[in-house]
C-alpha positions as CSV (number, residue, x, y, z in Angstrom):
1,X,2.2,-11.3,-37.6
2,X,1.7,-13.5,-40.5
3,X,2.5,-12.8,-44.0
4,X,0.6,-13.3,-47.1
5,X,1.8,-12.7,-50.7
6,X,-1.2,-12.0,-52.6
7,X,-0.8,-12.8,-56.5
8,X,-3.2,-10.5,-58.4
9,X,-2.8,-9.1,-62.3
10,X,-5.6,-6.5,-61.4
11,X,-4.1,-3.4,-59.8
12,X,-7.3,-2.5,-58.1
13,X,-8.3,-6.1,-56.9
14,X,-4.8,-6.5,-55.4
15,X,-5.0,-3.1,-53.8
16,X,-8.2,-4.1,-52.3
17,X,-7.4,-7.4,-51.0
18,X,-3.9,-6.2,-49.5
19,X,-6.3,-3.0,-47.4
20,X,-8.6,-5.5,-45.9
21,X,-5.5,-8.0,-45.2
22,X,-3.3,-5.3,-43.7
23,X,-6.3,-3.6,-41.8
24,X,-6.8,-6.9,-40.3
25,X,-3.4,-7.3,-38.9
26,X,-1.8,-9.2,-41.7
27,X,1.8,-8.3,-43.3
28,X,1.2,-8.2,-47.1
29,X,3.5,-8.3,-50.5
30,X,2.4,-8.2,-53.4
31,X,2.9,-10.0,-57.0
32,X,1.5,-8.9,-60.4
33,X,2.3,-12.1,-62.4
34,X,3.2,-16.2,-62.1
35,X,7.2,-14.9,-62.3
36,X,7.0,-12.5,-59.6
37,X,5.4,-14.3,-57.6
38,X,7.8,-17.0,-57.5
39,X,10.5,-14.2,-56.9
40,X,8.4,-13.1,-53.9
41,X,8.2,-16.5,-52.5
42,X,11.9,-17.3,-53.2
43,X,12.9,-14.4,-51.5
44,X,10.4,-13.7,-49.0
45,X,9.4,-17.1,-47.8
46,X,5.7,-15.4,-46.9
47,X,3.6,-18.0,-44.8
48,X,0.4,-18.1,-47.3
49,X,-0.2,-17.2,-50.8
50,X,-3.6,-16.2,-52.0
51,X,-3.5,-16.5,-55.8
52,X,-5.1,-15.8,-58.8
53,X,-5.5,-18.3,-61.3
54,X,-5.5,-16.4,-64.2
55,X,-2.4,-14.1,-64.4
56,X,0.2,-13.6,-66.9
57,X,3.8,-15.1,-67.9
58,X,3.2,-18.4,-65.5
59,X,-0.3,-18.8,-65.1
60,X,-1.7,-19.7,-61.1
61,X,-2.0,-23.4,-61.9
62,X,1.4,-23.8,-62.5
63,X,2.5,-21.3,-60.0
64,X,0.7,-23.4,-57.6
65,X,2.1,-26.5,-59.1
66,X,5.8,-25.2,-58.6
67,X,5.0,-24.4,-55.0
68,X,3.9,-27.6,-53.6
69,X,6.3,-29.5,-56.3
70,X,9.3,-27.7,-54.7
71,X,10.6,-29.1,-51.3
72,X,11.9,-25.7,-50.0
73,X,8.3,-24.0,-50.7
74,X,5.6,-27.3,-50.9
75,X,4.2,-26.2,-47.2
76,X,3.6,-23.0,-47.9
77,X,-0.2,-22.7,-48.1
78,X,-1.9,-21.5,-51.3
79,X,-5.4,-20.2,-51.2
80,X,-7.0,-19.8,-54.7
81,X,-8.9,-16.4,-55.8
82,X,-11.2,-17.5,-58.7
83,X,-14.3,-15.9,-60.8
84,X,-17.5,-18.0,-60.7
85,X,-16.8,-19.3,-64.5
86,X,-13.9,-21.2,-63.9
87,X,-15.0,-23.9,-62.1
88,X,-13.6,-26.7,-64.8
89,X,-10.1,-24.9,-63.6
90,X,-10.6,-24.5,-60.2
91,X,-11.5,-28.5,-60.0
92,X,-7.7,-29.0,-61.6
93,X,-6.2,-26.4,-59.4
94,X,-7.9,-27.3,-56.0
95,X,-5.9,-30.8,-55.8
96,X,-2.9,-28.9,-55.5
97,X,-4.1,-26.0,-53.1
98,X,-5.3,-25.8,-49.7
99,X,-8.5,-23.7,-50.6
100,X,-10.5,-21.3,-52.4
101,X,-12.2,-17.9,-52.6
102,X,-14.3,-16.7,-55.3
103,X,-14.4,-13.5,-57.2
104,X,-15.9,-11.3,-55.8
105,X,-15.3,-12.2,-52.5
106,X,-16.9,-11.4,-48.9
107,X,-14.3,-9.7,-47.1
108,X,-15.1,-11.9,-44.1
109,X,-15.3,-15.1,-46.3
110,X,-11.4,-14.3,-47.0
111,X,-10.4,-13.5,-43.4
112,X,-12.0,-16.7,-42.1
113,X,-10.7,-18.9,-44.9
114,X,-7.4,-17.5,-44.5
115,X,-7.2,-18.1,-40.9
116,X,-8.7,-21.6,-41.2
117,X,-6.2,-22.5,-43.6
118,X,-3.4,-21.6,-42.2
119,X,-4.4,-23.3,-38.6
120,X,-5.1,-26.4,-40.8
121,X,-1.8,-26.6,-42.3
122,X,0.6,-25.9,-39.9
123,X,3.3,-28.7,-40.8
124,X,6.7,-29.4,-39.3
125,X,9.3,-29.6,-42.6
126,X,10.3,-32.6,-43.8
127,X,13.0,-33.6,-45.4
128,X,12.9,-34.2,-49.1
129,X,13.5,-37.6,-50.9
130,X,15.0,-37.8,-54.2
131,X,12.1,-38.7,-55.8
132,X,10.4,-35.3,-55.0
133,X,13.7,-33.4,-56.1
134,X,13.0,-35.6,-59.5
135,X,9.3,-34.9,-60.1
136,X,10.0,-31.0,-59.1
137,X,12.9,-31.0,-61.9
138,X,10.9,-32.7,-64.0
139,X,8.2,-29.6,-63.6
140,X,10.7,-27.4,-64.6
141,X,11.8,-29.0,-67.6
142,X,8.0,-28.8,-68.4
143,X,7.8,-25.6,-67.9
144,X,10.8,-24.4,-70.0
145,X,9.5,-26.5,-73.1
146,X,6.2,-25.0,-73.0
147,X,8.4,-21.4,-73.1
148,X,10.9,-22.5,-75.5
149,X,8.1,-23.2,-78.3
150,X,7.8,-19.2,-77.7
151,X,10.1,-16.7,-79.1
152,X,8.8,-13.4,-77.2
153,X,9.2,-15.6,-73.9
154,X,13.0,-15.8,-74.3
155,X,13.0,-12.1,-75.2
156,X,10.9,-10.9,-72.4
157,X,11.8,-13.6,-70.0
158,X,15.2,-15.3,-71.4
159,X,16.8,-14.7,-67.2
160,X,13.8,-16.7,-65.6
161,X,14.4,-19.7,-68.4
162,X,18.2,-19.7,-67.5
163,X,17.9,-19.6,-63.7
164,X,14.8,-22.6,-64.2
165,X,18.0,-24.3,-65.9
166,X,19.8,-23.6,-62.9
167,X,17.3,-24.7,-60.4
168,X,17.3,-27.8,-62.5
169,X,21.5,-28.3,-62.6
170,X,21.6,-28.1,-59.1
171,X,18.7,-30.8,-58.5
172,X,20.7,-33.3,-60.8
173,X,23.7,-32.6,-58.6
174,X,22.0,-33.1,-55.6
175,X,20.0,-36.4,-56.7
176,X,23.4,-38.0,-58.3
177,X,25.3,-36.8,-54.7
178,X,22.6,-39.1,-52.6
């Protein structure tokens, strides 16, 4: 049985989406925002993730970004749920993602383009070169400046921002070891 994490900020959309997944034999979890969804993939390791571009605290570019930047996570699959007016976004966001459904979606559309992706993408791991471990701390150093020039962000969200620093500590390490 696969798993899929779908990444939804609407309750009822997410509810729907994780009925027709699970009816259809799929194992689902489930994220609200760009931060637990990265928790979910960190600690889950699903084999697809059907996201939503616009969520809140990381938004789904750069959750999708992050995904294929990191080594550990950059075969997992992301399909991208989108409404009809963001096709300007969904043009940026489709280079990094596998595929696309749009809001509101055919329940058979989803299953099929699920299915299809993850056939398509099934990819032995490889192991990562410095450079990628550089561009992917480079991402996160991105990522914390954009939340730095925020002060509710290091109230709210202050642990994420340190373990980011983390992530980032241990890929200096590992590039200055090799």
């Amino acid at each position: 049985m696969n798993t899929v994490l779908v990444v939804e900020d609407s309750l009822s959309q997410r509810e729907c989406v994780a009925q027709q997944l699970t009816w259809s034999g799929w194992n689902v979890i489930q994220a609200r925002d760009g931060v637990e969804a990265l928790q979910q993939i960190q600690s889950n390791s699903p084999d697809l993730v059907l996201l939503d571009l616009l969520i809140p605290r990381i938004d789904g570019y750069r959750v999708c970004r992050l995904i294929k930047a990191n080594p550990h996570t950059q075969n997992i699959p992301v399909v991208l749920l989108t409404g009809k007016g963001q096709s300007l976004a969904l043009s940026y966001g489709i280079k990094h993602a596998e595929a696309y459904v749009g809001k509101p979606w055919q329940p058979r559309e989803l299953l099929d383009t699920l299915k299809r992706v993850l056939l398509d993408t099934k990819k032995e791991p490889q192991m990562a070169s410095a450079d990628t471990w550089t561009d992917y701390g480079i991402l996160i150093f991105n990522i914390i400046k954009l939340y730095e020039c925020r002060v509710q962000p290091w109230t709210e969200y202050g642990s994420q921002i340190i373990k980011l620093y983390e992530i980032s500590a241990l890929i200096l390490y590992f590039i200055n070891k090799h």
